[in-house]
Structures are given as structure tokens and as C-alpha cells.
C-alpha positions as CSV (number, residue, x, y, z in Angstrom):
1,X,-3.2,-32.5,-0.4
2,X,-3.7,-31.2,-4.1
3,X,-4.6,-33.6,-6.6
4,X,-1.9,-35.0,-8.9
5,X,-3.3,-34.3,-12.0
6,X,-3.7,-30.7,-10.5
7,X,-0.6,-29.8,-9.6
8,X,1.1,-31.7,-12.5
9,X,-1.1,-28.9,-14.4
10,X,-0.5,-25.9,-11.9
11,X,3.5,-26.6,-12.6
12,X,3.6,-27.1,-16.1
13,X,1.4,-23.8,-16.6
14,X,3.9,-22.1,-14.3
15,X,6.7,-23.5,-15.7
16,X,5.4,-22.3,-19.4
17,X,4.3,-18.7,-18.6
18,X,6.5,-17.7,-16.1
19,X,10.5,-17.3,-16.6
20,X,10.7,-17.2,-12.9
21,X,9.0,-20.4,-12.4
22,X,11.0,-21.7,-15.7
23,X,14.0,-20.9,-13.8
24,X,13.3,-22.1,-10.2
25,X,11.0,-25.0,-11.6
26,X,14.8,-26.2,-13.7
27,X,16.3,-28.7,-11.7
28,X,12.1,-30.4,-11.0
29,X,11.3,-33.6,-13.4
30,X,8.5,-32.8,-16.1
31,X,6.4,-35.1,-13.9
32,X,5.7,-34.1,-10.3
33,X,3.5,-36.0,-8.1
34,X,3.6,-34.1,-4.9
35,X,4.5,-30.9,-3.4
36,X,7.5,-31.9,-1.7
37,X,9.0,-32.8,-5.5
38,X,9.4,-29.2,-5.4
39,X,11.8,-25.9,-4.1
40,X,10.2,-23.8,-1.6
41,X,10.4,-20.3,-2.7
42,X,13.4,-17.2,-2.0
43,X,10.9,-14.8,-1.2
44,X,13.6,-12.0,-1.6
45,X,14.3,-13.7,-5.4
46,X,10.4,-13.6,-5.6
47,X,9.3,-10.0,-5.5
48,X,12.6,-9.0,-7.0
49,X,11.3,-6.6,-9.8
50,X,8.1,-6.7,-8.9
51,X,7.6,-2.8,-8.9
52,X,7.7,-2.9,-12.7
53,X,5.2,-4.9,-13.6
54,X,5.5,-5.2,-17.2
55,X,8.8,-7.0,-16.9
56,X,8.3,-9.0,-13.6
57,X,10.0,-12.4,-14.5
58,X,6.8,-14.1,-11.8
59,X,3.4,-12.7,-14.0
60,X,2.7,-15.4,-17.0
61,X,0.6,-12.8,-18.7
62,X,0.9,-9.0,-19.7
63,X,-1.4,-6.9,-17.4
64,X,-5.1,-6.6,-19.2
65,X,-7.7,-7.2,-16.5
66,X,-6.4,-6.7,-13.5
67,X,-6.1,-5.2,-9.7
68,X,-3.1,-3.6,-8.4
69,X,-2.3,-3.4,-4.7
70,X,0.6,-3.0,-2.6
71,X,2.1,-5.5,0.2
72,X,3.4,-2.9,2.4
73,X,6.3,0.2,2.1
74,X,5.5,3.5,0.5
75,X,3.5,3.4,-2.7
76,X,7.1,3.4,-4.4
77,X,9.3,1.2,-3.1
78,X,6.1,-1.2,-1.8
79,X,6.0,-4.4,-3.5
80,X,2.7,-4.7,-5.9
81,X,0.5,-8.2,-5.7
82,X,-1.2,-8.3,-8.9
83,X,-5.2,-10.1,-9.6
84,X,-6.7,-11.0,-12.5
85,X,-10.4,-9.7,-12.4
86,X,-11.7,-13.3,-12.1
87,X,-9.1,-14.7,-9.5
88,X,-10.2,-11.5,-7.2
89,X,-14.1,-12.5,-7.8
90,X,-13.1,-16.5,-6.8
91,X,-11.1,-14.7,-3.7
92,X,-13.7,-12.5,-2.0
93,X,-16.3,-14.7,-3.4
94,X,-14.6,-18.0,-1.1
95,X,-13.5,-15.4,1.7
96,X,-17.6,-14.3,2.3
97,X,-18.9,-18.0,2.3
98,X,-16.2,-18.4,5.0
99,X,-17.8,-15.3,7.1
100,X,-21.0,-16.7,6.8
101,X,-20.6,-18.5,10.3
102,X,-19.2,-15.6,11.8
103,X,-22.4,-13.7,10.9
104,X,-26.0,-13.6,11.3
105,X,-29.1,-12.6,8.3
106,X,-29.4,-8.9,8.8
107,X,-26.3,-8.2,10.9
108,X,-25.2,-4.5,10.5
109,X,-21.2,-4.1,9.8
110,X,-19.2,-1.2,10.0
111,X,-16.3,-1.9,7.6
112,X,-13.7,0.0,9.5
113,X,-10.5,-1.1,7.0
114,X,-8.3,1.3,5.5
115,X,-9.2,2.7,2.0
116,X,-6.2,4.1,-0.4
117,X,-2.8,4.5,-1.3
118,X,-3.3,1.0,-3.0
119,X,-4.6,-0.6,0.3
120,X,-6.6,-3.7,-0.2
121,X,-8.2,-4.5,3.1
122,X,-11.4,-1.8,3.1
123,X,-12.2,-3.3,-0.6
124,X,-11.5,-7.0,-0.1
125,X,-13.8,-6.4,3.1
126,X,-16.7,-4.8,1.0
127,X,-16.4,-7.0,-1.7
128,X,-16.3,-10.5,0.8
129,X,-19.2,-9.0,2.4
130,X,-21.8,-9.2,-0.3
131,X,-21.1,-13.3,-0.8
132,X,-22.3,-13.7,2.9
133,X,-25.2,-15.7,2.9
134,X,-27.6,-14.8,4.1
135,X,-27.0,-11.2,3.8
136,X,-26.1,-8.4,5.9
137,X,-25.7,-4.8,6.1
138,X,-22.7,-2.8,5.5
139,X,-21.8,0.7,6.2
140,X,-18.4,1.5,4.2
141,X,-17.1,4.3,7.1
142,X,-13.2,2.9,6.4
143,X,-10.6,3.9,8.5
144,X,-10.4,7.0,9.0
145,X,-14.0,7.3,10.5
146,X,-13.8,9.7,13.4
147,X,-14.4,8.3,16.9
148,X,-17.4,10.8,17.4
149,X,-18.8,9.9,14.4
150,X,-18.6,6.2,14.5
151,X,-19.9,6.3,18.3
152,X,-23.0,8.2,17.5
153,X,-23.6,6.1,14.0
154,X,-22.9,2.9,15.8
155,X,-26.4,4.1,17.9
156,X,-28.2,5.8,15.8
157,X,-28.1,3.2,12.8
158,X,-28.0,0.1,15.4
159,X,-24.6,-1.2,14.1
160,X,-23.7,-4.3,15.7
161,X,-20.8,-5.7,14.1
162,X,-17.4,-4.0,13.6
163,X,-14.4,-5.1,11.8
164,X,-11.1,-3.4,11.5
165,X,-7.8,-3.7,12.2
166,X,-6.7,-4.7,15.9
167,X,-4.9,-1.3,16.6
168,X,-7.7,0.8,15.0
169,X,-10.5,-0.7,17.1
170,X,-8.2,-1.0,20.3
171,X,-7.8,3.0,19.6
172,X,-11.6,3.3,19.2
173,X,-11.9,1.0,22.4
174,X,-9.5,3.7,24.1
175,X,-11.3,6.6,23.4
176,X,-15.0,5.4,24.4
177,X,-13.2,4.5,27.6
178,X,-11.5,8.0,28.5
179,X,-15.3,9.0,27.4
180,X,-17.0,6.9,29.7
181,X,-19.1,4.9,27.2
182,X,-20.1,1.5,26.6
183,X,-21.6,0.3,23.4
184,X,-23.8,-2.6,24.5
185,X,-25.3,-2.7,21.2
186,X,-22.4,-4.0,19.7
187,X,-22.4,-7.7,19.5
188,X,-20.0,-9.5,17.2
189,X,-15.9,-7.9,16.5
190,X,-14.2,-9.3,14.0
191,X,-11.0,-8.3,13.1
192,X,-8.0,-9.1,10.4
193,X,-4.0,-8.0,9.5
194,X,-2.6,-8.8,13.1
195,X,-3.2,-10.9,16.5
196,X,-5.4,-9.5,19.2
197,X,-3.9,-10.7,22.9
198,X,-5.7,-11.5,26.1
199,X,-5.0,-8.1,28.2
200,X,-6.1,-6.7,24.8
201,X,-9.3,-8.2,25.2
202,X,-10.1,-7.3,28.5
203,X,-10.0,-3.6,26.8
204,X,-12.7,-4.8,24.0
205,X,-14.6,-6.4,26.7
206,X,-14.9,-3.1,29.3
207,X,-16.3,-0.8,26.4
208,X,-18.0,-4.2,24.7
209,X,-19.8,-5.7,27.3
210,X,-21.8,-8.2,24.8
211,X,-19.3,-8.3,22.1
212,X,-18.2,-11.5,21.1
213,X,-14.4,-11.0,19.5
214,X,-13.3,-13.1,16.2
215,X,-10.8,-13.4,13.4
216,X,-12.4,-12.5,10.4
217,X,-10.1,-14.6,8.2
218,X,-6.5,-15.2,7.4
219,X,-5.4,-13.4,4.5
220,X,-2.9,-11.0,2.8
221,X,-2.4,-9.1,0.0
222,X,0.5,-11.3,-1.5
223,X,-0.9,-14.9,-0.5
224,X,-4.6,-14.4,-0.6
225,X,-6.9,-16.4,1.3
226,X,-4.7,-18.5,3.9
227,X,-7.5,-19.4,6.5
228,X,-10.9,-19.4,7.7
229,X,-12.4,-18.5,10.8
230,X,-14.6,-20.8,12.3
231,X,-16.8,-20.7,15.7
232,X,-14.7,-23.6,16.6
233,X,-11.6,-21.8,16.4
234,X,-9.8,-20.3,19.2
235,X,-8.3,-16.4,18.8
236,X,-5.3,-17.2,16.6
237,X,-6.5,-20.5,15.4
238,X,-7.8,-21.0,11.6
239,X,-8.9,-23.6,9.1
240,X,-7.3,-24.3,6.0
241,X,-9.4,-23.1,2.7
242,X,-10.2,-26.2,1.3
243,X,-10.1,-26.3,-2.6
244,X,-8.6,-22.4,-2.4
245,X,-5.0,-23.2,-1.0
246,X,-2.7,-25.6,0.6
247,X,-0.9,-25.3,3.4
248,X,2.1,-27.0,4.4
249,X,4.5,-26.4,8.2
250,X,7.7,-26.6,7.6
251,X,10.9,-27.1,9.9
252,X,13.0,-23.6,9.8
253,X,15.9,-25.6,9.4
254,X,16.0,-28.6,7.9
255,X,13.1,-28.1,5.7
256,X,10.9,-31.4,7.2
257,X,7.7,-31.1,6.4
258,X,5.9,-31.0,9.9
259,X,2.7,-33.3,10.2
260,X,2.8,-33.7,14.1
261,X,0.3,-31.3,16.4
262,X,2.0,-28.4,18.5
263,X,5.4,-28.5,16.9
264,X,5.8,-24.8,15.5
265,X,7.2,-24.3,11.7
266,X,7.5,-22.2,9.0
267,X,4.0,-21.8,6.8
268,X,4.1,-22.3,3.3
269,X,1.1,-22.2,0.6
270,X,0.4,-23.2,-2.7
271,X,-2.5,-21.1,-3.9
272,X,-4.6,-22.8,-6.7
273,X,-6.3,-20.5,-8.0
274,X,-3.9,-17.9,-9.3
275,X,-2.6,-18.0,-12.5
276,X,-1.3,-14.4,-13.0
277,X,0.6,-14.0,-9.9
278,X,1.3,-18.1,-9.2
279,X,2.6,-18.7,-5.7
280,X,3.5,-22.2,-5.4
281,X,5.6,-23.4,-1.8
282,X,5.3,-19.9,-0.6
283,X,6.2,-18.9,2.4
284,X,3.4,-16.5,4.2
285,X,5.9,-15.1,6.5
286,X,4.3,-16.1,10.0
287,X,5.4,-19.5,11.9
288,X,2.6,-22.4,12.6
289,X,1.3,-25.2,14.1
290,X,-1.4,-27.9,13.4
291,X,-3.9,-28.2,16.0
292,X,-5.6,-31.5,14.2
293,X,-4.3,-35.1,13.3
294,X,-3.2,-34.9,9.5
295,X,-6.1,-35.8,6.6
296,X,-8.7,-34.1,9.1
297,X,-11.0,-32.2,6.0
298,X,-10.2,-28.1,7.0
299,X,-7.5,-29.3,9.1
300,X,-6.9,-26.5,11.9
301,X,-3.5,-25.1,12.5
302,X,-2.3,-22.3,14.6
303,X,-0.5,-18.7,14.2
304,X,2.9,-18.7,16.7
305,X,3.9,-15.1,15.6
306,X,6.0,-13.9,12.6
307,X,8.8,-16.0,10.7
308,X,12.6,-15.4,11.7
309,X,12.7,-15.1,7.7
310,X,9.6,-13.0,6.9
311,X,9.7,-10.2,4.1
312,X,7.6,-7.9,6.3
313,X,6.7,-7.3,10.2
314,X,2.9,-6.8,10.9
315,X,2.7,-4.4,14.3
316,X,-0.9,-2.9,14.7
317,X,-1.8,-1.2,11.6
318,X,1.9,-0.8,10.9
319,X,3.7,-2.6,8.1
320,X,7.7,-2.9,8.3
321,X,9.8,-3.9,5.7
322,X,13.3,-5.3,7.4
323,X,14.9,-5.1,4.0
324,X,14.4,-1.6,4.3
325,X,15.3,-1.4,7.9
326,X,19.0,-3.3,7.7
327,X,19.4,-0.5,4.5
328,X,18.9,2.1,6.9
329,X,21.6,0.7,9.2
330,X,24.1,-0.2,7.0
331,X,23.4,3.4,5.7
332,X,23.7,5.1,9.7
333,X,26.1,3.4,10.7
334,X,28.2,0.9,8.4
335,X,27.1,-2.2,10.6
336,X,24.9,-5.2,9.4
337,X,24.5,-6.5,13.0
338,X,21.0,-6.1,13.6
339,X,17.7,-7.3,14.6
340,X,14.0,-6.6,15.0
341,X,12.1,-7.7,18.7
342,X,8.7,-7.5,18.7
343,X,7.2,-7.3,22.5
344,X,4.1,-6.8,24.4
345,X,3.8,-4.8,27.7
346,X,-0.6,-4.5,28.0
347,X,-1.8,-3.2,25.3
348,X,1.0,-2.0,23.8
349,X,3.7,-3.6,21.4
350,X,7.2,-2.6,22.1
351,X,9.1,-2.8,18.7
352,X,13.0,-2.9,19.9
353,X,15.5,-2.2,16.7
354,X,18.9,-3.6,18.2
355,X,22.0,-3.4,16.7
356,X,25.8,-3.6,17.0
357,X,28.3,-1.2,15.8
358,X,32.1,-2.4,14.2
359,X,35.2,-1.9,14.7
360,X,35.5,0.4,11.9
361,X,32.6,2.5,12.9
362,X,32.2,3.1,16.4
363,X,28.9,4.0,17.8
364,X,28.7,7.5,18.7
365,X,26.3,9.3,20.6
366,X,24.2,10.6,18.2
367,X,23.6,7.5,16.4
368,X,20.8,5.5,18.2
369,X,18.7,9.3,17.8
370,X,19.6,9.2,14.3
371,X,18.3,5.6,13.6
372,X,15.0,6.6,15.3
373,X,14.5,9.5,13.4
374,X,14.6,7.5,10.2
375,X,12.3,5.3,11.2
376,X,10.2,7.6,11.6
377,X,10.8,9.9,9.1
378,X,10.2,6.0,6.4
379,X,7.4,5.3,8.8
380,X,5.6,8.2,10.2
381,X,2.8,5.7,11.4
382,X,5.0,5.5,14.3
383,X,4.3,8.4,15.7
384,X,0.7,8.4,16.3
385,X,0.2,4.7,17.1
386,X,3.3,6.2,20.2
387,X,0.7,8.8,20.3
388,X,-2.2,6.3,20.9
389,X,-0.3,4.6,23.1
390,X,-0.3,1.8,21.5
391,X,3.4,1.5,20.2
392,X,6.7,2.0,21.6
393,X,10.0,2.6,19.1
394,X,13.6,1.2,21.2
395,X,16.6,1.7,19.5
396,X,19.4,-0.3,21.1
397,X,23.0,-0.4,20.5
398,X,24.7,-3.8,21.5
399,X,27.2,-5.7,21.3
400,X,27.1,-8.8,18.6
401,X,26.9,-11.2,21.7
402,X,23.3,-10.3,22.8
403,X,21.9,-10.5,19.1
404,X,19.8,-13.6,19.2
405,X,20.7,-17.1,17.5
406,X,18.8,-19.6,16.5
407,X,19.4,-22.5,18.9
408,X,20.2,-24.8,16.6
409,X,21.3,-23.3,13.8
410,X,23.4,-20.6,15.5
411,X,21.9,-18.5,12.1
412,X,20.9,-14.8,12.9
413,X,17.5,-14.2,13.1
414,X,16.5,-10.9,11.9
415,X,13.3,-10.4,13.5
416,X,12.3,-12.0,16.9
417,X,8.8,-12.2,17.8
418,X,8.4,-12.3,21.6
419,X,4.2,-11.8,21.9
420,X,3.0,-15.1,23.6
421,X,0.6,-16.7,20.9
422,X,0.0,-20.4,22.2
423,X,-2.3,-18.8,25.5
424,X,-5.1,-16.8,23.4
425,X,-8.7,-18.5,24.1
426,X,-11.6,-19.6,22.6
427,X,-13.9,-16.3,20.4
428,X,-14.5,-14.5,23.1
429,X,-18.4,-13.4,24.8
């Protein structure tokens, strides 16, 4: 719950600043008193423009003192999340207290987040790091450490902390298993940007004997700092940032706000302390549910897998953009009939691209290659997550029948996410 006099201020400084926020804010009395007075927003109407920053209708300031990153795409088509210097401090400074139970005085970490290309992961990592208290030890290898070289550092410097990104350590996992090693010295994993899953685990666990497996955090580029990870938490599970956000579950079709335990919705947050970049009923893109009784301080909620909705799809360390995707279809092959299913088979995700062909435009025979060869060719992450066996690309030509509906709302939901979230257990030892 944000204070009234608080979000009376966070609106009228949107509403002031920002044409976007003049605009959607229009029909919204000058006095609001709750978050629910308010429009949850377009996403799509959001970030539209947002790749030329000096006329993005959202920012209520010119750019002066500020960090650029990207949400996901190439660097030229990506969409750009924009932070004032101070709003980045208040972010990683809020994001390391939150660690701070995660970790132990001394602990050495291997930051193993990607660096680049206007990534923010490897530098929100570093930069949360030194605001754990008490302190501990990084080594900066990023990403893009070889397996070799992190194996013998990991001994040699006594390193007994990693975090990365799910897919990354899973491949690192991989490869000290076709080598025969275990790293007993390793103690605490804590990872970010996607879900890890129980047979995923068991992988962690052979190569990690004493390793004890946790969420870092939830946050992204766009929203910022969504949830904390606490010991209490099970894999998936977070607590909401007090005095950083608020979150809110949502219905997917009527809207309701959800207050009730175990009933899945859309998540929406309103940051507070953005002013740059406001983000006000904001949907993260993932589906939800609360795991505590409503007014519990840090309430705990749930992830239940990606929104039927979102802007982008999260698979290992790759980043999709279904806007993109349903251009490249309606290019191929004149049909808008289409959908995204995300699967798990072990430790692999299965990413199935269905879609239907017209009347007009018959599929031919050719045409399911040709779609996979785009993907690639817009993604060529693809290839060596297929090559790390941790990713499998389907393309599937149907007929409009098998697309999925919503239940309820018979609406066509663009991207299904299959991977069971509601069976993941407690951190992991």
C-alpha cells in the first residue's frame, strides 16, 4: 500500500513531466487516493518510441545524468530503460541490503553475469555487491569466463559463491560433469533473469555437493527491483521491496485486483523511486500469486511463469521479443495465427513457435525451415544454447483449432508457458 500523500505526489509529478503520463493519466481525477483510481499500463503504448530517447513521450526530463541499458532485441531495435545516476545508486544500493541474508562476511563471489552490448546484469551485480553488509569478496570474471578458467580459479582463489544466469551455470554444471569434477568448495548459488526447475537442480547438486541454490533477487532492466530473496523463500518465491515498489496481482481478465493466496494473476508494479523513467501500474510481464494473508509487512508472492501478455519471453539466457516474432510470420508467410510454448523436457526448455497458415497463403514445404532460419539468423543465441543442449527450437505449422485459448475469455494467447512453477522447494542444501 503506498501512502496517499505519496502517490497523490508520484501522479501529479508524472502527470506534469511526462506527456505520456499527461495522456494516459486524462480521464484520472486531480486527486487519487489509491492505486486502483488508476489505468494499468499498454505496455506496447509504453515503450513505443522509446529507442529515441530525446523524444520518448514516458522520460519527464532531457537525458543529463544518466544510464542507458537495453531490455532485450539487438542493440537497435532493443527497447532502452533509462536511470538517473541517483535512482541507479537507491537501486543497487536497496538490491545489496536485500543479499545481505543470502550471504556471509567474507564470502568470495564469482559474478558470472554478462557484460556488454548494453547489458545491465554483470554491473547491477557488481554494483549491489559492495552495499552487502557485511562485506564480501567479488571476482568480476562475467560471462564469458571459460569453463577451464573458472574451474581452476574457483580452487585456487577458494571461491565459494557463484551467481549467474540459470543457463550459464547449468552449462558450467555440464561441463564439470562430462569432466568428472566436483567443486565441494562451492557453497552458496545464487542465481537471477530466469526460473531454475527441480531436475535442474539435481544437475547443480551432482557437481555441488554442498551448494545451497537461491534466487538472488527479482529484478529487470525495465521494472527494477521487483523482489527480494529471503532464506524463507522457496525457489520461485520472493518478498515484496518494501518502501522500493508495490506490487499488485491482477486477474488477466477482468482486471480484479487479487488479494486471496494461490490464485495466479497478472503482476503489476508501481516503482517509487523513479522519476526519469516513472512506471506506475506496470505490468512486469510474468504471472503471480500471494503466498501470505494481505497487510503481512514484505508480503510473499510467487512466480507462475510468463504473462499470456508479456513484451518479452525469458528462456535461459535468451531474450525473445514476440512482437518481433509475429513480424517475422506475417512477413514468411502472410498469417497472424501464431503462438509461442515454452516447455521443459530435463534440463532442457523446448521453445515450440506454432502457427497456422490462410487460405490465401498456403503452407508450403519450405516454410517451417524458413521460419527457423530466421529465428536464428534474429537470434543466433539459439544455436549454441541447441548446442549446450540446453534449448530446443520447434517450428509447427497448425491448424487455427489447436492454437490455445484462454478458457474464459476465448482471447488468443500469444505465448503459453507450460514449465511447472507451483512444485519448486525450499533454497536448496
Amino acid at each position: 500500500m503506498i501512502p496517499r500523500i505519496e502517490l497523490q505526489e508520484l501522479v501529479a509529478f508524472a502527470r506534469k513531466h511526462s506527456s505520456f503520463y499527461a495522456s494516459h493519466f486524462a480521464g484520472v481525477p486531480e486527486q487519487v487516493t489509491a492505486l486502483t483510481d488508476l489505468p494499468v499500463i499498454d505496455p506496447a503504448h509504453y515503450w513505443k518510441g522509446s529507442q529515441d530517447l530525446d523524444r520518448w513521450p514516458v522520460l519527464t526530463a532531457s537525458l543529463g545524468n544518466a544510464l542507458v541499458f537495453k531490455t532485450g532485441g539487438t542493440t537497435s531495435d532493443g527497447k532502452l530503460s533509462v536511470f538517473e545516476r541517483r535512482e541507479w545508486q537507491t537501486l543497487v544500493e536497496d538490491f545489496g541490503r536485500s543479499l545481505t541474508g543470502q550471504l556471509n562476511k567474507g564470502d568470495r563471489v564469482a559474478n558470472l553475469f554478462f557484460v556488454g552490448d548494453l547489458y545491465a546484469s554483470f554491473i547491477f551485480t557488481h554494483d549491489a555487491l559492495a552495499h552487502v553488509q557485511p562485506g564480501v569478496v567479488e571476482f568480476p570474471f562475467t560471462g564469458h569466463v571459460e569453463s577451464t578458467v573458472l574451474a581452476d580459479s574457483i580452487s585456487r582463489h577458494r571461491i565459494n559463491v557463484l551467481a549467474g544466469l540459470p543457463a550459464h551455470l547449468l552449462t558450467f554444471a555440464a561441463w564439470l560433469e562430462h569432466q568428472g569434477r566436483r567443486l565441494e568448495c562451492i557453497e552458496c548459488l545464487l542465481y537471477g533473469g530466469e526460473s531454475l526447475f527441480p531436475v535442474q537442480l539435481q544437475l547443480l547438486g551432482r557437481v555441488f555437493p554442498n551448494v545451497r541454490v537461491a534466487s538472488m533477487g527479482y529484478a529487470s532492466v525495465d521494472a527494477g527491483f521487483i523482489g527480494a530473496s529471503h532464506r524463507d523463500c522457496a525457489l520461485g518465491e520472493h518478498r515484496m521491496a518494501q518502501g522500493h515498489s508495490v506490487l499488485e496481482i491482477l486477474d488477466e481478465q477482468t482486471g480484479e485486483v487479487i488479494e486471496e493466496c494461490d490464485r495466479t494473476g497478472r503482476l503489476v508494479m508501481t516503482n517509487l523511486t523513479r522519476r526519469l523513467m516513472p512506471l506506475i501500474r506496470y505490468p512486469v510481464g510474468d504471472r503471480a500469486c500471494w503466498r501470505e494473508l494481505e497487510r503481512t509487512p514484505a508480503r510473499k508472492f510467487a512466480l507462475m511463469g510468463r504473462s499470456a501478455d508479456s513484451q518479452r519471453v525469458r528462456v535461459g539466457v535468451l531474450t525473445l521479443l514476440p512482437d518481433e516474432i509475429g513480424d517475422t510470420v506475417q512477413r514468411l508467410t502472410g498469417s497472424d495465427d501464431w503462438q509461442l510454448v515454452i516447455e521443459q523436457a530435463g534440463t532442457k526448455d523446448i521453445l515450440r513457435l506454432k502457427w497456422a497458415p490462410d487460405a490465401v497463403q498456403p503452407a508450403s514445404a519450405d516454410t517451417d525451415r524458413r521460419l527457423h532460419h530466421a529465428l536464428i539468423e534474429h537470434y543466433p543465441l539459439i544455436e549454441q544454447l541447441n548446442a549446450d543442449h540446453l534449448l530446443d527450437v520447434v517450428i509447427h505449422c497448425c491448424t487455427v483449432q489447436e492454437l490455445s485459448r484462454h478458457p474464459r475469455s476465448g482471447k488468443r494467447q500469444r505465448v503459453l508457458d507450460l514449465r511447472v512453477y507451483d512444485r519448486l522447494p525450499m533454497e536448496q542444501r
